[in-house]
KOLFIKE-875601 format. One record per residue: residue in three letters; y, z, x of N, C-alpha, C in turn. Coordinates in steps of 0.05 Angstrom, whole numbers, m for minus. Layout:
drenke code: Ala n.v: Y n.w: Z n.u: X ca.v: Y ca.w: Z ca.u: X c.v: Y c.w: Z c.u: X
...
end
This chain:
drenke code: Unk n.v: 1489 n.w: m167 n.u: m1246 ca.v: 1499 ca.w: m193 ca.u: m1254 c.v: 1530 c.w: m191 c.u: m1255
drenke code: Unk n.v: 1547 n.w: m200 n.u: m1235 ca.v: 1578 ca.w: m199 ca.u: m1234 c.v: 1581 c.w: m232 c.u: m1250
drenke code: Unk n.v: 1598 n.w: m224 n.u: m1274 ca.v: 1606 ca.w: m254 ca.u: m1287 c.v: 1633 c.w: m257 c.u: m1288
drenke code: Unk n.v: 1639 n.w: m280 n.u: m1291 ca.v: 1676 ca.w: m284 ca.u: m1290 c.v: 1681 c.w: m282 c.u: m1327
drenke code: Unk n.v: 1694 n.w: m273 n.u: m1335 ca.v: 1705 ca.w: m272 ca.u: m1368 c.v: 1728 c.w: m289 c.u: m1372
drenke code: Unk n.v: 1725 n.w: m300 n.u: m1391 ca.v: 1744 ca.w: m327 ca.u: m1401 c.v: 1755 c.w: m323 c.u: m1440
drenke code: Unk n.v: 1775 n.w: m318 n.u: m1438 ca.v: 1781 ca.w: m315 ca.u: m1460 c.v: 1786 c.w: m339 c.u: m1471
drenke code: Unk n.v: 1775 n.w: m356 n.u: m1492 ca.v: 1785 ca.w: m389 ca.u: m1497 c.v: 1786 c.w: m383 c.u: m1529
drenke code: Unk n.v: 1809 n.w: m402 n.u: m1532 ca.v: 1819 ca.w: m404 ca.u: m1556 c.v: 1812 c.w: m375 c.u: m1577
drenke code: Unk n.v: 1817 n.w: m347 n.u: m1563 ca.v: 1805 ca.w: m324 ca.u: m1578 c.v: 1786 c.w: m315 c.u: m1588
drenke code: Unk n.v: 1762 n.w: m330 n.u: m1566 ca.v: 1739 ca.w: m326 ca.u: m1563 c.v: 1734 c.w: m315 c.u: m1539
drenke code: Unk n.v: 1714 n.w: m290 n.u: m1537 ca.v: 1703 ca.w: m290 ca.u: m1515 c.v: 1677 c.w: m302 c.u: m1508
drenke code: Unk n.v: 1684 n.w: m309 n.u: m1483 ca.v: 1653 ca.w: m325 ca.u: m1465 c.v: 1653 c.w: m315 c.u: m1446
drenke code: Unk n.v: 1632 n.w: m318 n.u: m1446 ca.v: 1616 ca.w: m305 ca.u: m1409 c.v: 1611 c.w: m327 c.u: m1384
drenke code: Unk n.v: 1628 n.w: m332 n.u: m1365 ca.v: 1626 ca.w: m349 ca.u: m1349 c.v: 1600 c.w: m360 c.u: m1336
drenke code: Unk n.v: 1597 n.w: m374 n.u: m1332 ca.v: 1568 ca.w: m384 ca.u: m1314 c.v: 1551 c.w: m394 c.u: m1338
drenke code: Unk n.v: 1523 n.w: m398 n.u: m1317 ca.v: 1495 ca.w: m400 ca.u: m1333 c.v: 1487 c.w: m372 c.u: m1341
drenke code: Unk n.v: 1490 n.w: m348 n.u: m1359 ca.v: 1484 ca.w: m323 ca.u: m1363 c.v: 1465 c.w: m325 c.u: m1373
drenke code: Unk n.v: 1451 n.w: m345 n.u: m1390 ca.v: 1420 ca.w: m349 ca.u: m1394 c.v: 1406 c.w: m359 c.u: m1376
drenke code: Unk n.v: 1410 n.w: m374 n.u: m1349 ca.v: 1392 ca.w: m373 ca.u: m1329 c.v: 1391 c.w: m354 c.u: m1314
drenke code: Unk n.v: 1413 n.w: m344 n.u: m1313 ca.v: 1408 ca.w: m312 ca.u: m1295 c.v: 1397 c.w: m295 c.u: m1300
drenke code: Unk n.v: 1392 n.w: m291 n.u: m1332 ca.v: 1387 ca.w: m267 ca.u: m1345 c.v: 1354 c.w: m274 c.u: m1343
drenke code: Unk n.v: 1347 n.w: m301 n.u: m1346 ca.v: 1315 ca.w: m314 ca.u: m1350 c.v: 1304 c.w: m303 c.u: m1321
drenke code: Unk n.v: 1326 n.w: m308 n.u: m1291 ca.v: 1307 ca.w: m302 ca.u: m1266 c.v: 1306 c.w: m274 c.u: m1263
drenke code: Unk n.v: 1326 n.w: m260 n.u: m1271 ca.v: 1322 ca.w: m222 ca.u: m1272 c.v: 1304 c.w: m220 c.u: m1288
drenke code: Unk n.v: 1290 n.w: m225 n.u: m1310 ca.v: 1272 ca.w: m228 ca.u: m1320 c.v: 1240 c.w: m231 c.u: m1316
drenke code: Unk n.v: 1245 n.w: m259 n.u: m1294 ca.v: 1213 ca.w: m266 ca.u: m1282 c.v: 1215 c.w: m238 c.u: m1263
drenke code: Unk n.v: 1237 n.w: m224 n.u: m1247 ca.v: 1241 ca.w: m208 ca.u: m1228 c.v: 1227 c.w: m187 c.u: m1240
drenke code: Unk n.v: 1234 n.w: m175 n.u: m1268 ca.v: 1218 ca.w: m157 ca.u: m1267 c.v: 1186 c.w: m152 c.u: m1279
drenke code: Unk n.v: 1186 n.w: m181 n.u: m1287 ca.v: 1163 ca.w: m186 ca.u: m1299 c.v: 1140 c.w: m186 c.u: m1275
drenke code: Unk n.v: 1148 n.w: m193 n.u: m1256 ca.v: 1137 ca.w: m200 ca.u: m1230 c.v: 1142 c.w: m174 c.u: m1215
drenke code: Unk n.v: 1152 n.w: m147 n.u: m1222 ca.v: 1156 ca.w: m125 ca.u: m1208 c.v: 1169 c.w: m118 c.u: m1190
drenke code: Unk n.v: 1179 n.w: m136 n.u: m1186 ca.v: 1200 ca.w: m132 ca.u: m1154 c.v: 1227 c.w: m120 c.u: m1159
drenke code: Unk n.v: 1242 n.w: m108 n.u: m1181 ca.v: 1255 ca.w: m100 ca.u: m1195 c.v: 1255 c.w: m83 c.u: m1217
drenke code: Unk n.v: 1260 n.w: m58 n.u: m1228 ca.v: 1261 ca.w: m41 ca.u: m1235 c.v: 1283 c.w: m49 c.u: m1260
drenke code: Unk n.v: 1303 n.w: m47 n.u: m1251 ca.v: 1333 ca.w: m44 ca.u: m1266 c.v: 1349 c.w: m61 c.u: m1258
drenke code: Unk n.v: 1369 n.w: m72 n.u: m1275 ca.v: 1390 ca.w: m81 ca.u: m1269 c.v: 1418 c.w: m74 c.u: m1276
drenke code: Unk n.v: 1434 n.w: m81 n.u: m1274 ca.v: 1457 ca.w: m76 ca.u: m1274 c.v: 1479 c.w: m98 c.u: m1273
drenke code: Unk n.v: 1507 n.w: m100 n.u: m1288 ca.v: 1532 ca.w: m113 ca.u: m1289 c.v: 1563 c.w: m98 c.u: m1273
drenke code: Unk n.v: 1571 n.w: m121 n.u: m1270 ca.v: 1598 ca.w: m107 ca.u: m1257 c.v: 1614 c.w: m125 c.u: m1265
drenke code: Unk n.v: 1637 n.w: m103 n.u: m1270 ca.v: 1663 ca.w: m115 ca.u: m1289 c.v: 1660 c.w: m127 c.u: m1316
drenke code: Unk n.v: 1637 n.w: m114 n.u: m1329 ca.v: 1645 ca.w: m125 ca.u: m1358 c.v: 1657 c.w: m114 c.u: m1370
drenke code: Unk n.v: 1665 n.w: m132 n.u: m1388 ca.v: 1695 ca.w: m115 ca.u: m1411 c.v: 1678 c.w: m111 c.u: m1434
drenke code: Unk n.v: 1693 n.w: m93 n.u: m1453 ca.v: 1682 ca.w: m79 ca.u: m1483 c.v: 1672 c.w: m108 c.u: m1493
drenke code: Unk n.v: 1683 n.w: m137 n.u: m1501 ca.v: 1679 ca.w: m152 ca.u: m1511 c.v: 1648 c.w: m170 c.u: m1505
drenke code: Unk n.v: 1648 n.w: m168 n.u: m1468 ca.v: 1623 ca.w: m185 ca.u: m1457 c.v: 1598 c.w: m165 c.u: m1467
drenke code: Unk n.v: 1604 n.w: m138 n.u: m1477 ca.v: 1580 ca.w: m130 ca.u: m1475 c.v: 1559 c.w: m140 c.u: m1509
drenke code: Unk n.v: 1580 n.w: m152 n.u: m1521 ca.v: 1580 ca.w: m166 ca.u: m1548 c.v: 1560 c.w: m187 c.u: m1543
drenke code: Unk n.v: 1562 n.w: m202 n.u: m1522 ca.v: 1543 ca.w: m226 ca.u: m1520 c.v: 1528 c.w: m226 c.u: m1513
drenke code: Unk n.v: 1515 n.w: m195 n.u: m1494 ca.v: 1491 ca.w: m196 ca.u: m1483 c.v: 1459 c.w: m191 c.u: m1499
drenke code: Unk n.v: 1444 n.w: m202 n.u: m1502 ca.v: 1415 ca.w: m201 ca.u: m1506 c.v: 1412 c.w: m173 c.u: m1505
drenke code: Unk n.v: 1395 n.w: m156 n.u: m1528 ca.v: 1400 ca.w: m128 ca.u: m1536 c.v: 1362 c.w: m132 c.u: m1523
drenke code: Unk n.v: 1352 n.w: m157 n.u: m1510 ca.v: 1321 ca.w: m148 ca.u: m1508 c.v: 1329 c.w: m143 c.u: m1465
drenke code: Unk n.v: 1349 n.w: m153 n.u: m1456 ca.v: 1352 ca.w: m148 ca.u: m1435 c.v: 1366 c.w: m126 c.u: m1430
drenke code: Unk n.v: 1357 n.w: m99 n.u: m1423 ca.v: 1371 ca.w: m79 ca.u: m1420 c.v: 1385 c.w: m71 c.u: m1391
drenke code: Unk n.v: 1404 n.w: m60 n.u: m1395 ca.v: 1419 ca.w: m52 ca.u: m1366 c.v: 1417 c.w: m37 c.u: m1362
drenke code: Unk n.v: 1424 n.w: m23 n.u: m1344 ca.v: 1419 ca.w: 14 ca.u: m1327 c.v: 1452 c.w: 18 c.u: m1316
drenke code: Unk n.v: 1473 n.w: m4 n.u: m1312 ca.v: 1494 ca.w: 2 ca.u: m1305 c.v: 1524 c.w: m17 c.u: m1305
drenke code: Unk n.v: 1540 n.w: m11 n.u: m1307 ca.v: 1564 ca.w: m32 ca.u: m1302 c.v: 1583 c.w: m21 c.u: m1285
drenke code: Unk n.v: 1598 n.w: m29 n.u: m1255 ca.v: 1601 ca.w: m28 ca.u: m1239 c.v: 1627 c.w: m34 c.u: m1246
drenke code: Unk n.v: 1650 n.w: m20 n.u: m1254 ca.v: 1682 ca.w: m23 ca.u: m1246 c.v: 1700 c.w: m9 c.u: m1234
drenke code: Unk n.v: 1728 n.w: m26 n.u: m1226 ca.v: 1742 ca.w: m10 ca.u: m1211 c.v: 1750 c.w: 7 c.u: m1226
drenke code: Unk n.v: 1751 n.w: 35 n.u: m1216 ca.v: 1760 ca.w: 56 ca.u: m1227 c.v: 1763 c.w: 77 c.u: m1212
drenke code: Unk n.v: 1786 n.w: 90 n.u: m1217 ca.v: 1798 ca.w: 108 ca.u: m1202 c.v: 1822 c.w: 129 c.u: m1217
drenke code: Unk n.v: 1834 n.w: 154 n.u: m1210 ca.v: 1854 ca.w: 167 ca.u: m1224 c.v: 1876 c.w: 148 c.u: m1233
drenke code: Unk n.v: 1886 n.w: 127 n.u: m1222 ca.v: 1911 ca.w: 110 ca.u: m1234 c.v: 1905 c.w: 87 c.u: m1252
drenke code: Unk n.v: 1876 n.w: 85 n.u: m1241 ca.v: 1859 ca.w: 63 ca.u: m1261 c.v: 1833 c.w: 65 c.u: m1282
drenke code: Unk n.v: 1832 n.w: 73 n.u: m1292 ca.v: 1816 ca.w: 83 ca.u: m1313 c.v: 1795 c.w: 70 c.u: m1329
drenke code: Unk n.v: 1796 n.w: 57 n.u: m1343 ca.v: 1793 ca.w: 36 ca.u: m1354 c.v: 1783 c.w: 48 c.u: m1383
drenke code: Unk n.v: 1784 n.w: 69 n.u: m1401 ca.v: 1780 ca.w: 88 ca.u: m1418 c.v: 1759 c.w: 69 c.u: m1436
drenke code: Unk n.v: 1767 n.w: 49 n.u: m1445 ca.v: 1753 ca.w: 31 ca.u: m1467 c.v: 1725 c.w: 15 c.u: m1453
drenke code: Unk n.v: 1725 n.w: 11 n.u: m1430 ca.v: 1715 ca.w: m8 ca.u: m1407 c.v: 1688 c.w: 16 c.u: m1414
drenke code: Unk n.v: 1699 n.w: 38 n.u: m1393 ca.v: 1679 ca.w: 64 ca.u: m1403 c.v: 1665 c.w: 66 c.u: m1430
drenke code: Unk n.v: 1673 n.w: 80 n.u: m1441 ca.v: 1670 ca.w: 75 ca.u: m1474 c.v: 1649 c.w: 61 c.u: m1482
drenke code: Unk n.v: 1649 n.w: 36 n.u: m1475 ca.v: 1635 ca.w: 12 ca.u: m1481 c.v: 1605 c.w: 11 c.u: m1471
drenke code: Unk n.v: 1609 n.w: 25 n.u: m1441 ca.v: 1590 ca.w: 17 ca.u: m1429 c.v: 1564 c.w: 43 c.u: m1430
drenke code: Unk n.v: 1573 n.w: 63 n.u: m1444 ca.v: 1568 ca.w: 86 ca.u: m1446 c.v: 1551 c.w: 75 c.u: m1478
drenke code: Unk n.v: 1567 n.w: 67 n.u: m1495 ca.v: 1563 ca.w: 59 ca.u: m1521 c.v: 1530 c.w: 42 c.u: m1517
drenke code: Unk n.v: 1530 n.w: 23 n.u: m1497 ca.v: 1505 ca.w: 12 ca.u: m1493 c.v: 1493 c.w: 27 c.u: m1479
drenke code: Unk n.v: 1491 n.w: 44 n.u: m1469 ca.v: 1467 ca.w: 53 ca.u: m1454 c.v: 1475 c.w: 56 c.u: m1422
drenke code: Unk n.v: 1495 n.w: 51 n.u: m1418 ca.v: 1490 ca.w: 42 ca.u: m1385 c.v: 1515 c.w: 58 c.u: m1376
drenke code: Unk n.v: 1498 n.w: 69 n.u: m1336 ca.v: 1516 ca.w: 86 ca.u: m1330 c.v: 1545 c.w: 68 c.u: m1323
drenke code: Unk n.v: 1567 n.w: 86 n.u: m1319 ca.v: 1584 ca.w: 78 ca.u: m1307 c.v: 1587 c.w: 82 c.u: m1272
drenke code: Unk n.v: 1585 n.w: 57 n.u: m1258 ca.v: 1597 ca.w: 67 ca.u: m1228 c.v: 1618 c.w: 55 c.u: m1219
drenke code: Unk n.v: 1633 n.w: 74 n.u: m1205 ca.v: 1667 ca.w: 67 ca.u: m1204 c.v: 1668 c.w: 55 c.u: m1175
drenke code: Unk n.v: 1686 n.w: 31 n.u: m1172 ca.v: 1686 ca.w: 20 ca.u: m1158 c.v: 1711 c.w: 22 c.u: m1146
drenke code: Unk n.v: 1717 n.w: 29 n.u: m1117 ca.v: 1739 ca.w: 35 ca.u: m1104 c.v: 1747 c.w: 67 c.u: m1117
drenke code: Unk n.v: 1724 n.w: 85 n.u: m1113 ca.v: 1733 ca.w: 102 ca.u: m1134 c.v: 1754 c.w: 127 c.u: m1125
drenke code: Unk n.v: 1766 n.w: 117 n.u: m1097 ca.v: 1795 ca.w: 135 ca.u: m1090 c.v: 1810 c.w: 121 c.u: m1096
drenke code: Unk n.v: 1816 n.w: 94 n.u: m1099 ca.v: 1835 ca.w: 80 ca.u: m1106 c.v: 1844 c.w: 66 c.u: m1084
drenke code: Unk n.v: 1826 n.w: 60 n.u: m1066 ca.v: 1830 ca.w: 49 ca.u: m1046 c.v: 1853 c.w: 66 c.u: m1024
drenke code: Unk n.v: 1848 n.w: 92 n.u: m1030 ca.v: 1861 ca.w: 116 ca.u: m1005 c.v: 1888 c.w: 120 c.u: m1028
drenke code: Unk n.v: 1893 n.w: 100 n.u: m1046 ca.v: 1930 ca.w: 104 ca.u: m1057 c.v: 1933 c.w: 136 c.u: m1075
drenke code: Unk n.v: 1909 n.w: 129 n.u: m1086 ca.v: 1908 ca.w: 150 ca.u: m1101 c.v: 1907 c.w: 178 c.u: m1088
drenke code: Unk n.v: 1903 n.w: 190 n.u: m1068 ca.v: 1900 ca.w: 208 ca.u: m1057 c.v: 1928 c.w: 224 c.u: m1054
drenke code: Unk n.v: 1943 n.w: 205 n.u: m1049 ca.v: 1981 ca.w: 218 ca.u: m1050 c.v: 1983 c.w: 231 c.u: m1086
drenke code: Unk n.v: 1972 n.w: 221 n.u: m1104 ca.v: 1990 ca.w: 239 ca.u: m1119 c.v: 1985 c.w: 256 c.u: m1125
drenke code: Unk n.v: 2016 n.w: 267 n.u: m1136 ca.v: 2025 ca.w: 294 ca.u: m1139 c.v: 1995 c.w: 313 c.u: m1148
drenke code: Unk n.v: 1989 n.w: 301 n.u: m1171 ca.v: 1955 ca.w: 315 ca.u: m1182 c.v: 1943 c.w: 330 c.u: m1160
drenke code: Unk n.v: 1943 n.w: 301 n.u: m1145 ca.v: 1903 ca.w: 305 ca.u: m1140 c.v: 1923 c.w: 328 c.u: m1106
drenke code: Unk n.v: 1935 n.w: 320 n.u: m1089 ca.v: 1952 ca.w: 340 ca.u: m1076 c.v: 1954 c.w: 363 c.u: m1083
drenke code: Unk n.v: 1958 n.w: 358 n.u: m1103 ca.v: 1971 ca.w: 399 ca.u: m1108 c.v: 1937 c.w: 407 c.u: m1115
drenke code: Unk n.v: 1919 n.w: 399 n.u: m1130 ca.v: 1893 ca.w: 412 ca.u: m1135 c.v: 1871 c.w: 415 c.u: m1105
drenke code: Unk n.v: 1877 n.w: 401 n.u: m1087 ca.v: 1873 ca.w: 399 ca.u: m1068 c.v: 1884 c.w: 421 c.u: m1046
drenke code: Unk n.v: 1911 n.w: 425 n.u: m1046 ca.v: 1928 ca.w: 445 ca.u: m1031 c.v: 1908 c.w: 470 c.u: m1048
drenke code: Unk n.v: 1906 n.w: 472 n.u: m1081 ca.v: 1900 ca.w: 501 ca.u: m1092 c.v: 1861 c.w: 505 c.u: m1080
drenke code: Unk n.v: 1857 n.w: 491 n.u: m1072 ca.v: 1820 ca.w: 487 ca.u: m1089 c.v: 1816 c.w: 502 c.u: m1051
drenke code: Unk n.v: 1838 n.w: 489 n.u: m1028 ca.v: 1830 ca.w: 494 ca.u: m998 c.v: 1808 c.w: 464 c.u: m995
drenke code: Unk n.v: 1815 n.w: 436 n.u: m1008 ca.v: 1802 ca.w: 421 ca.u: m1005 c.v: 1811 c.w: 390 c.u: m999
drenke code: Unk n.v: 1810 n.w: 371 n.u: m985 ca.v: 1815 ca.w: 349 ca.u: m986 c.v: 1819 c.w: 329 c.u: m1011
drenke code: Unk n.v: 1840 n.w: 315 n.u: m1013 ca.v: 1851 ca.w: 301 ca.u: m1036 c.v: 1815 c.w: 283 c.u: m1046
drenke code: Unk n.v: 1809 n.w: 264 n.u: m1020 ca.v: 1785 ca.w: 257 ca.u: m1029 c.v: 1761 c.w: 278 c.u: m1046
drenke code: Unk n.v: 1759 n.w: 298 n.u: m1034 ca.v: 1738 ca.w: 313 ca.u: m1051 c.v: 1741 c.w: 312 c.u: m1071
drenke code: Unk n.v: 1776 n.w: 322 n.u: m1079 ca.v: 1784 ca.w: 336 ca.u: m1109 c.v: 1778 c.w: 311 c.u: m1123
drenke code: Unk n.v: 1789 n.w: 276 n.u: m1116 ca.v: 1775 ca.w: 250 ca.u: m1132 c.v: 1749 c.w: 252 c.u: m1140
drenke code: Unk n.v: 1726 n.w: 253 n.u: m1119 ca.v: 1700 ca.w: 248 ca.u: m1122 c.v: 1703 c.w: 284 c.u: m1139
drenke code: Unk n.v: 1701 n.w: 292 n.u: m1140 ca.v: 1692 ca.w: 310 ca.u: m1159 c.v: 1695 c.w: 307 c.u: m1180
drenke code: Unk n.v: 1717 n.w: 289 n.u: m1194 ca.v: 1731 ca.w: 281 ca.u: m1220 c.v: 1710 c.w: 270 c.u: m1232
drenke code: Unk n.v: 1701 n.w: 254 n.u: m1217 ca.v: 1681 ca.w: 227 ca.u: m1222 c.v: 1659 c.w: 241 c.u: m1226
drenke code: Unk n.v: 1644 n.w: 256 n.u: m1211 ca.v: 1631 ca.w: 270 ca.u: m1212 c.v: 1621 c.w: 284 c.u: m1241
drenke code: Unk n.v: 1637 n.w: 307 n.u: m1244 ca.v: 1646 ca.w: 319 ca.u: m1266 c.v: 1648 c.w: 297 c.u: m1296
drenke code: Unk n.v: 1653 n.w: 272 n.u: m1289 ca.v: 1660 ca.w: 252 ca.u: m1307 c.v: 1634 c.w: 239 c.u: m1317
drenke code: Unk n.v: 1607 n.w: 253 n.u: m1297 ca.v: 1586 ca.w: 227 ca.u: m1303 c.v: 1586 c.w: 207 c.u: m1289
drenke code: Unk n.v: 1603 n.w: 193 n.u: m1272 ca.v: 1603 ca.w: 176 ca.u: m1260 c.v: 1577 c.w: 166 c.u: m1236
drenke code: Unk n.v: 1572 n.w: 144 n.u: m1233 ca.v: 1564 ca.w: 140 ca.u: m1198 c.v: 1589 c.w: 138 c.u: m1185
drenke code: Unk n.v: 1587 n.w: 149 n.u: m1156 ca.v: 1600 ca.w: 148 ca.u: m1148 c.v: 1593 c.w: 140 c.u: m1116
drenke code: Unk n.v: 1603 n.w: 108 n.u: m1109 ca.v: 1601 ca.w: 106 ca.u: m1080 c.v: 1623 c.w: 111 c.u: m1058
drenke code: Unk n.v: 1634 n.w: 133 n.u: m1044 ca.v: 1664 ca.w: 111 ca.u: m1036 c.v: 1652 c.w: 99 c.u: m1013
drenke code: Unk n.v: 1676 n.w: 89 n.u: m998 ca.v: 1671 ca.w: 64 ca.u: m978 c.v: 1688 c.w: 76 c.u: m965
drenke code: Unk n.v: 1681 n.w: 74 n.u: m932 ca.v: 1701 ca.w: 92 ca.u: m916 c.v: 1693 c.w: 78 c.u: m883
drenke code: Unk n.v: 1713 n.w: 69 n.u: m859 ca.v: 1705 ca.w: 61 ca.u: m843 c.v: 1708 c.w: 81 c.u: m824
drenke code: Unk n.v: 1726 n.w: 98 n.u: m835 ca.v: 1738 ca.w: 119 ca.u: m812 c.v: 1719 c.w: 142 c.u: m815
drenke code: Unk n.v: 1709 n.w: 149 n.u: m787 ca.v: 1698 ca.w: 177 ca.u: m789 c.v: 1705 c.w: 193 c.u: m794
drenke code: Unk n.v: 1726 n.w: 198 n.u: m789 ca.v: 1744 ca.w: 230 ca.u: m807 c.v: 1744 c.w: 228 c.u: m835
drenke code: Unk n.v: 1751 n.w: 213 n.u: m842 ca.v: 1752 ca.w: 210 ca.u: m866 c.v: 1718 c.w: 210 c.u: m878
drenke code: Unk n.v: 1704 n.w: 205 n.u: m886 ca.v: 1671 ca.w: 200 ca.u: m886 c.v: 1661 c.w: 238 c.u: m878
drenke code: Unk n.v: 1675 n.w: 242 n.u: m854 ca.v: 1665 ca.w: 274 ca.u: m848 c.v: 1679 c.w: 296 c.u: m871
drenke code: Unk n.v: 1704 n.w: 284 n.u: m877 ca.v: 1719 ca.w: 302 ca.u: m895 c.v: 1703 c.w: 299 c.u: m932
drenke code: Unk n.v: 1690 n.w: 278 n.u: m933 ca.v: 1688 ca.w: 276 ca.u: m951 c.v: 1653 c.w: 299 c.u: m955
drenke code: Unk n.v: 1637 n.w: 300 n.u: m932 ca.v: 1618 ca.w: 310 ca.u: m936 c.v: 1623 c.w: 337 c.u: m939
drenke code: Unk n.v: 1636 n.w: 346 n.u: m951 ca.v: 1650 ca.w: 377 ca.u: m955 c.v: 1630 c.w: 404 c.u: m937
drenke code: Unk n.v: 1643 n.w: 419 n.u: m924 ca.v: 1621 ca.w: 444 ca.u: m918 c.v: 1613 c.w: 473 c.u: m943
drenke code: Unk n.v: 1604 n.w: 477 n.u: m937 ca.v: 1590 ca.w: 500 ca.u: m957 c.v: 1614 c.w: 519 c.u: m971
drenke code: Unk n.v: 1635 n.w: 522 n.u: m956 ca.v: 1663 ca.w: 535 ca.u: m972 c.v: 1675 c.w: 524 c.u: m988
drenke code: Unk n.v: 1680 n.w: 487 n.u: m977 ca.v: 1694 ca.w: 471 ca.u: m994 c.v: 1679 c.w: 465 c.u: m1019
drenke code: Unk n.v: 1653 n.w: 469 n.u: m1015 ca.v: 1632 ca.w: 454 ca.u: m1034 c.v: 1636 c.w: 485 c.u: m1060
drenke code: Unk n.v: 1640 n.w: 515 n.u: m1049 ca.v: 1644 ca.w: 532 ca.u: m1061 c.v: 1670 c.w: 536 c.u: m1084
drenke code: Unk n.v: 1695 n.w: 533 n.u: m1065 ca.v: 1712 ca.w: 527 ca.u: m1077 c.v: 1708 c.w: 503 c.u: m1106
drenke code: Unk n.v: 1704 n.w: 483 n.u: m1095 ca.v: 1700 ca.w: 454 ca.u: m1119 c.v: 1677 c.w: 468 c.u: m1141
drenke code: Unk n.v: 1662 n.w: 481 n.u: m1129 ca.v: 1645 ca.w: 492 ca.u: m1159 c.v: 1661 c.w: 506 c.u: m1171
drenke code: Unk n.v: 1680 n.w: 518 n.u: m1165 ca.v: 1693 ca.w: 540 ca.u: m1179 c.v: 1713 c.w: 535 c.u: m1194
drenke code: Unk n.v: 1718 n.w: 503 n.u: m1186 ca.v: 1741 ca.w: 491 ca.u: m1198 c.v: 1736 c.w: 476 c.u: m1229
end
C-alpha cells in the first residue's frame, strides 16, 4: 500500500481511501490469493493510524549510506515489519564516497558490494536496480570477493 502523507493543521492523515484499500487486501487474503502485504514510505507517525488487526510483513523506503532514515527504521521494526531499502546505492551517488571507496579499495571489492553488504549486515531487503551489465555482473560477487566481505 504506497500512500501520500499530509500533515494538516498538526495532524497526521493518511492520504486516500486507506479503509477501502485496506478492506480489498483483506477480501485478497481472505480469498487466498495473497499471503502478505506490505507499505512503502511510511513515516514513524502513519504507522500510528494503521489497524493493529491488519498486519504488515514490510515498509519499502528510500534508503541508502547518505540517506538513512534512522527513525523511519526504528518505527518500522517497532511494528513488526521488515525494512526494504529503496534505491539502496543511492542511485550509483553513493558509491563515490570517501567510506564506502576506501572499504572497497581495503576489502579487494566493488563500492556496490561494500553498500549491499551494509544493508545486508543491517537486516535489510535488499533490491538494487541496475540496467548495465557490468554493473549487475560486479554486483554478483565471485567466491574471493564473497570471501573477503565475510571477513569484513
Amino acid at each position: 500500500m504506497h500512500t501520500v502523507f499530509a500533515e494538516i493543521a498538526g495532524r497526521a492523515e493518511l492520504g486516500g481511501d486507506v479503509a477501502a484499500g485496506r478492506a480489498s487486501f483483506e477480501a485478497l487474503r481472505r480469498d487466498g490469493k495473497v499471503l502478505h502485504f506490505g507499505v512503502s514510505n511510511f513515516s514513524p507517525a502513519q504507522f500510528e493510524l494503521l489497524d493493529a488487526r491488519f498486519p504488515l510483513a514490510t515498509n519499502q523506503i528510500e534508503l541508502h549510506p547518505s540517506f538513512q532514515q534512522p527513525e523511519t527504521q526504528q518505527a518500522s521494526r517497532e511494528h513488526g515489519l521488515a525494512v526494504e531499502a529503496y534505491a539502496p546505492l543511492g542511485q550509483a551517488k553513493d558509491l563515490d564516497l570517501p567510506a564506502i571507496t576506501r572499504i572497497a579499495q581495503e576489502k579487494g571489492v566493488t563500492p556496490g558490494q561494500v553498500v549491499l553488504r551494509w544493508h545486508l549486515q543491517e537486516g535489510r531487503i535488499v533490491i538494487p536496480k541496475s540496467v548495465t551489465p557490468e554493473r549487475i555482473a560486479s554486483v554478483l560477487a565471485d567466491d574471493e570477493a564473497r570471501a573477503a566481505l565475510d571477513t569484513a
